[in-house]
C-alpha positions as CSV (number, residue, x, y, z in Angstrom):
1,X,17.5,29.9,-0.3
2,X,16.4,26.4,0.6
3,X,15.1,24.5,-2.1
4,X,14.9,20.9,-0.1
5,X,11.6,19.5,0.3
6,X,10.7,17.6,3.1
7,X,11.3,13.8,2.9
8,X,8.6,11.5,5.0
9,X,9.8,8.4,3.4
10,X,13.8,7.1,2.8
11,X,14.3,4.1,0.8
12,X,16.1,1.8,2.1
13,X,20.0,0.9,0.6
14,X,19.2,-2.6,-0.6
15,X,16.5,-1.5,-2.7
16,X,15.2,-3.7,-4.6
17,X,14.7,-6.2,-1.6
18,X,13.0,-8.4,-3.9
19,X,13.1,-9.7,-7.8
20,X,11.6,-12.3,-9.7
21,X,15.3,-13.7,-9.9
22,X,14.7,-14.3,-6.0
23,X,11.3,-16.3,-6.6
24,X,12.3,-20.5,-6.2
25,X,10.0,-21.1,-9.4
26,X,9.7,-19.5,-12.8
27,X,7.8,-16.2,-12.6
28,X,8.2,-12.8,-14.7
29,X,8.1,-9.9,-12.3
30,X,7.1,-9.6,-8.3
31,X,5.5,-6.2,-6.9
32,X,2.9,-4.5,-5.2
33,X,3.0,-6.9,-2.0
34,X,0.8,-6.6,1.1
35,X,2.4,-6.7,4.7
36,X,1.7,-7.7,8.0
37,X,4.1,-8.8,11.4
38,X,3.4,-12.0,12.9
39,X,3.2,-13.0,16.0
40,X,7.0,-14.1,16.2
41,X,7.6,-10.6,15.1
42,X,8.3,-12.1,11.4
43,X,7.7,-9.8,8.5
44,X,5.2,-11.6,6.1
45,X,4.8,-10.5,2.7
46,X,2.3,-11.4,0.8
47,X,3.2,-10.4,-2.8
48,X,1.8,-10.4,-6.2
49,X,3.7,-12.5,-8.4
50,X,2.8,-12.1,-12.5
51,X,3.6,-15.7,-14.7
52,X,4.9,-15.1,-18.2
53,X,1.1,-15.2,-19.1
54,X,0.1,-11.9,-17.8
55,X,-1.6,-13.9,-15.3
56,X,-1.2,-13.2,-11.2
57,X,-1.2,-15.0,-8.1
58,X,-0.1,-14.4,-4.8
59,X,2.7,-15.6,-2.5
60,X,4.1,-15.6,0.7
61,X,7.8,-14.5,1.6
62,X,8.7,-14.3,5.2
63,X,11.7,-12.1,6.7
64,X,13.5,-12.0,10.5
65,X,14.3,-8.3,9.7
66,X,11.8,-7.5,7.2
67,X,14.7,-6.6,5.4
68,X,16.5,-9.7,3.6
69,X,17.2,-13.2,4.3
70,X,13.3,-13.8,2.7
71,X,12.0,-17.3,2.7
72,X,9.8,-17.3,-0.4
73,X,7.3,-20.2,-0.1
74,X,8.5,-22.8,-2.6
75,X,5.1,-22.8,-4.5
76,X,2.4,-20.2,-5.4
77,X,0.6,-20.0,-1.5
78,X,-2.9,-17.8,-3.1
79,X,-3.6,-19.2,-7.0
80,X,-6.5,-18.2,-8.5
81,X,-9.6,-21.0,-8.4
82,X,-12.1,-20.0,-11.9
83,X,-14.2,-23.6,-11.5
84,X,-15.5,-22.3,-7.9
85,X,-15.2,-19.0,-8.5
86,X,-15.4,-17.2,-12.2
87,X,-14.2,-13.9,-11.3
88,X,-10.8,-14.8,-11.0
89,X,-10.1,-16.1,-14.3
90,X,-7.6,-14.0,-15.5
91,X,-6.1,-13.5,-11.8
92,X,-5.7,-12.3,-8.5
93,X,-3.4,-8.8,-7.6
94,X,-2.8,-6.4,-5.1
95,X,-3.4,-7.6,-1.6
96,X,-3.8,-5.5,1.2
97,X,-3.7,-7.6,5.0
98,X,-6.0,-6.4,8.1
99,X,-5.9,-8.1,11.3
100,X,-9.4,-8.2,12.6
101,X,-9.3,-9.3,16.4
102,X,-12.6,-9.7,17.1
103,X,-12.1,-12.5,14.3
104,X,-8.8,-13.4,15.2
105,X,-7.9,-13.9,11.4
106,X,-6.2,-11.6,8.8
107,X,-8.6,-10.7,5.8
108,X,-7.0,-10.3,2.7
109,X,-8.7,-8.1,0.5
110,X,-7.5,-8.4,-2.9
111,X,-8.3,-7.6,-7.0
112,X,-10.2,-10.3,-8.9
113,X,-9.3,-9.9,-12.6
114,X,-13.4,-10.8,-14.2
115,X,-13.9,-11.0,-17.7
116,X,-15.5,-7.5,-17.0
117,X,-12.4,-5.9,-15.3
118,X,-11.4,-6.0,-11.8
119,X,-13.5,-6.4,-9.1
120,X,-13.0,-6.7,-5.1
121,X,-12.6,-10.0,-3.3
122,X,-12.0,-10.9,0.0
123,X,-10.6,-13.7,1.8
124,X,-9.4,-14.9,5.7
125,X,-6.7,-17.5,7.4
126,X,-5.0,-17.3,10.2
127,X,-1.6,-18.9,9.0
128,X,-1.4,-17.7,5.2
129,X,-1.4,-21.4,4.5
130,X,-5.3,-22.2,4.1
131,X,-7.9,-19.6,3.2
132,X,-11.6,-19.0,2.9
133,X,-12.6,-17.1,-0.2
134,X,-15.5,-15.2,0.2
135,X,-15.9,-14.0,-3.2
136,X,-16.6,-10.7,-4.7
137,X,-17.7,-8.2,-2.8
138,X,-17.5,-5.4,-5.0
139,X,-18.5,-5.8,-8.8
140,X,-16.1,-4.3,-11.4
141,X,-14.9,-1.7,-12.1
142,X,-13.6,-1.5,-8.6
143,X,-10.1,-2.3,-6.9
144,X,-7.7,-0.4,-4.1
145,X,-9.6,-2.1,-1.7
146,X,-9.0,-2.9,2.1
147,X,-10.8,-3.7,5.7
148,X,-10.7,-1.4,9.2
149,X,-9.7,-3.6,11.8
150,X,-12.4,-3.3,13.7
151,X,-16.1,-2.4,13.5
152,X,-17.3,1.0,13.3
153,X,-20.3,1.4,15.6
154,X,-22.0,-1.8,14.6
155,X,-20.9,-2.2,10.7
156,X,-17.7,-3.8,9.2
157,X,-15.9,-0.9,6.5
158,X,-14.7,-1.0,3.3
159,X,-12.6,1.5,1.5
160,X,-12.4,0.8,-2.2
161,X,-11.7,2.5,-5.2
162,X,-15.0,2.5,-8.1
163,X,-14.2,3.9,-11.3
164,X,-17.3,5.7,-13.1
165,X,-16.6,7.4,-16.6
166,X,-13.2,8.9,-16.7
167,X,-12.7,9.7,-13.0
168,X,-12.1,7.7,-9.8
169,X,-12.3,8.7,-6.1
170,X,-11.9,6.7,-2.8
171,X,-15.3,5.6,-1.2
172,X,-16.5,3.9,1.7
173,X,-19.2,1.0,2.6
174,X,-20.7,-1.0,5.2
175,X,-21.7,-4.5,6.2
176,X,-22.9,-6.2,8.9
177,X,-22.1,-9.5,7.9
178,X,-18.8,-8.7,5.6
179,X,-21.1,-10.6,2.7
180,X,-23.1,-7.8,1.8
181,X,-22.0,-4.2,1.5
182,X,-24.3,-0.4,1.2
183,X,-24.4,2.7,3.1
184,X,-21.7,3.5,0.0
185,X,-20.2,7.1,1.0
186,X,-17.7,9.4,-1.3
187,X,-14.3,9.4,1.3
188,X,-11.9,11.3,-0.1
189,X,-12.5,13.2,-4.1
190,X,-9.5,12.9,-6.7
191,X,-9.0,16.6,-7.9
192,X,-9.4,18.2,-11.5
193,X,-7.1,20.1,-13.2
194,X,-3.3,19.7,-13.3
195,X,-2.9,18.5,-9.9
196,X,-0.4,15.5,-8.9
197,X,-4.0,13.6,-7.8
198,X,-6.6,14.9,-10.6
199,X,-9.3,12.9,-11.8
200,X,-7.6,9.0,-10.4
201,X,-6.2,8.0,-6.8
202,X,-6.7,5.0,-4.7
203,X,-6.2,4.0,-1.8
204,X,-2.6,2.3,-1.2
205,X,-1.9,0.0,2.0
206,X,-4.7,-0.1,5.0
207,X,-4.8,2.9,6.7
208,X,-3.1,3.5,9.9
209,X,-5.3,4.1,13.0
210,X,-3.7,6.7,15.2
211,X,-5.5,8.7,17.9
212,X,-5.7,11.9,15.8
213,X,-7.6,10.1,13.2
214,X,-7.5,6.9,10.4
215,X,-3.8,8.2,8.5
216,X,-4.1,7.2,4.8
217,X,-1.6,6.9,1.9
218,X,-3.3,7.3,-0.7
219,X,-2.1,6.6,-4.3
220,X,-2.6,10.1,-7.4
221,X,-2.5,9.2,-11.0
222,X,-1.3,11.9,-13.3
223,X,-1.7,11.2,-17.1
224,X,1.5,12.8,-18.5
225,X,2.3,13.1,-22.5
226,X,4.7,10.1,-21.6
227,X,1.8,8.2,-19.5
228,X,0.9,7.6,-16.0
229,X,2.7,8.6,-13.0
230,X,2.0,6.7,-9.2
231,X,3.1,9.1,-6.9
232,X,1.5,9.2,-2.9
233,X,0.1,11.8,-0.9
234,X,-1.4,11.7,2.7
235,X,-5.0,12.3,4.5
236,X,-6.3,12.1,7.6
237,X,-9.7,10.6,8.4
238,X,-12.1,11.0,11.8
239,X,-12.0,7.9,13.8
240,X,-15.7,7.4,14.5
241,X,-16.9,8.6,11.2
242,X,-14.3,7.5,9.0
243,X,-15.5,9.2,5.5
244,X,-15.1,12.5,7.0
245,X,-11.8,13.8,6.1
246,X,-9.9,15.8,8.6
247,X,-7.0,17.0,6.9
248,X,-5.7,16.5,3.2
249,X,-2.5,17.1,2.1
250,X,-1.9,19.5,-1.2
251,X,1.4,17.7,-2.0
252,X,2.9,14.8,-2.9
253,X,5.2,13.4,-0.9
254,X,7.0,9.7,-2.5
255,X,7.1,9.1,-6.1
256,X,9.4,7.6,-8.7
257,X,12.9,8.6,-8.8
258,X,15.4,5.9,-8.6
259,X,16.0,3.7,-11.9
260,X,13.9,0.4,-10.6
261,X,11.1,2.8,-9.9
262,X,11.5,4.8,-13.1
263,X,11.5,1.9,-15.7
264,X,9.9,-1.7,-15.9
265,X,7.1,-3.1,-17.2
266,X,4.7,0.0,-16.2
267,X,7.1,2.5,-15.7
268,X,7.2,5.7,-13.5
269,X,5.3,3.5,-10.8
270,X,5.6,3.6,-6.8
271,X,2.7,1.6,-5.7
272,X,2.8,0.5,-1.9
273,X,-0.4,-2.1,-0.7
274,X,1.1,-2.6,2.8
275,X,3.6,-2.1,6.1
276,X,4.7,-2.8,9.1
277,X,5.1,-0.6,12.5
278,X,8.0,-1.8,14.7
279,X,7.7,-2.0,18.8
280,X,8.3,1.8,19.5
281,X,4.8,2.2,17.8
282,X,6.1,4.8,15.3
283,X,8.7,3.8,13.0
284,X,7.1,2.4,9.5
285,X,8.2,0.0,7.2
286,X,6.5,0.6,3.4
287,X,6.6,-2.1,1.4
288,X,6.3,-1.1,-2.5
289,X,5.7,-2.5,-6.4
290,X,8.6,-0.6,-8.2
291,X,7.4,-0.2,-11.9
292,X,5.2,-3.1,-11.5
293,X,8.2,-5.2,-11.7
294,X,10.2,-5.2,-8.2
295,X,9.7,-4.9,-4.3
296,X,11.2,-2.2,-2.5
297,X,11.1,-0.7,0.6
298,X,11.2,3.0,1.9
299,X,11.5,4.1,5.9
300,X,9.2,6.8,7.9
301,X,7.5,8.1,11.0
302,X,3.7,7.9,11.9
303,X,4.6,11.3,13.7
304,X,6.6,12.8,10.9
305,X,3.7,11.8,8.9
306,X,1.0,13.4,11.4
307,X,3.0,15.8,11.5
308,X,3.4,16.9,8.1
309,X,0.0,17.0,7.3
310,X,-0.1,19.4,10.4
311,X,2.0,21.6,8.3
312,X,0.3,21.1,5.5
313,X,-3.2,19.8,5.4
């Protein structure tokens, strides 16, 4: 009788690829980074990094390989900036990176901790060195946040994550000028009951445009008698109308398991805001928070994804 599930995603031998012990100043735990490749074919990371305050920035770490051999920037590259704007005074987390050709800059959509709970910002640059904040965009309680590439008919879109009493599903706005967002539409519905995504999910790194349809991981909160468990499922979304969901898988198919993954300082955590594709157009890199404390990395297939949720969507 076969009793092996299928496995989309294999983490990679080194995990974790990153620590705070690997950060060039003080910091207490690194996780949850965003990803893009450069144009030299450099793996840029651009991670959230949590001071002993409970505070967060963001920082850069650059790889050859995507693997090891990171160049960590030697200072924080993203901090935080309460005198211009407020919403980010107690910190900025989990980035997720979209190039936007028509801009020719990478938007960087990220969490801005308010004194009301978090909220979405967004910001651009074109070399991770200097960036223009454009504020909140989405007023709390709102996070899991990140840009399509490109414009869909004649409107930027958003996906983000509001919360409204005790339950929180994946939505999706509009702007024309990426100031000033409506047309809000319900994307994707976290289930009820006892399901591995009922009542909370998210979305987790920018979805993946393929020409079957936008492919989304997406993020399932469980409350357990021991707490929360992050675990990730898959979706697929219709290119031209992007908040009508093709397929949904009933599964889950990554979640904790290994030690680093399993205990830290939110434990039982795998929590993924970005990846790379490498030249064959298929083969995925998933970049990871492990227990809100480490970075890891886990291996796939866009096809073996696609076609998974073939099987069972």
């Amino acid at each position: 009788m076969n009793q092996q599930y299928t496995e989309i995603f294999s983490r990679h031998r080194q995990n974790p690829i990153q620590t705070a012990a690997d950060w060039p100043y003080p910091v207490h735990t690194v996780f949850n980074p965003a990803a893009t490749l450069l144009p030299n074919d450099m793996t840029l990371l651009l991670c959230r990094v949590e001071d002993r305050r409970g505070l967060s920035h963001l920082s850069v770490a650059r790889s050859a390989n995507g693997v090891d051999g990171w160049q960590i920037d030697p200072q924080p590259t993203f901090l935080p900036d309460p005198d211009h704007f407020p919403e980010e005074l107690w910190g900025i987390e989990d980035p997720r990176i979209t190039f936007i050709p028509e801009l020719g800059r990478y938007a960087i959509v990220y969490t801005a901790f308010t004194r009301d709970g978090p909220g979405v910002a967004l910001a651009f640059t074109e070399d991770f060195r200097h960036f223009e904040r454009y504020g909140l965009i989405m007023s709390p309680d709102d996070k899991d946040a990140a840009l399509l590439p490109h414009r869909i008919g004649d409107h930027w879109a958003l996906i983000h994550r509001p919360i409204s009493s005790s339950r929180a599903h994946m939505w999706i706005s509009y702007s024309a000028d990426l100031r000033h967002w409506g047309s809000d539409k319900l994307m994707l519905e976290a289930r009820h009951g006892a399901w591995w995504d009922a009542n909370k999910i998210g979305l987790s790194p920018p979805p993946i445009e393929t020409a079957q349809g936008w492919l989304v991981i997406y993020h399932g909160v469980r409350q357990t008698a021991s707490g929360s468990l992050y675990r990730l499922g898959l979706a697929l979304f219709d290119l031209e109308t992007p908040e009508r969901c093709l397929k949904r898988g009933d599964e889950w198919v990554f979640g904790p398991e290994k030690p680093y993954e399993l205990h830290g300082d939110v434990s039982n955590v795998t929590f993924p805001c970005g990846y790379t594709i490498g030249p064959d157009g298929d083969t995925l890199h998933l970049y990871y928070g492990a227990a809100d404390t480490s970075i890891a990395l886990a291996t796939g297939s866009v096809r073996a994804m696609l076609e998974w949720l073939e099987q069972h969507g």
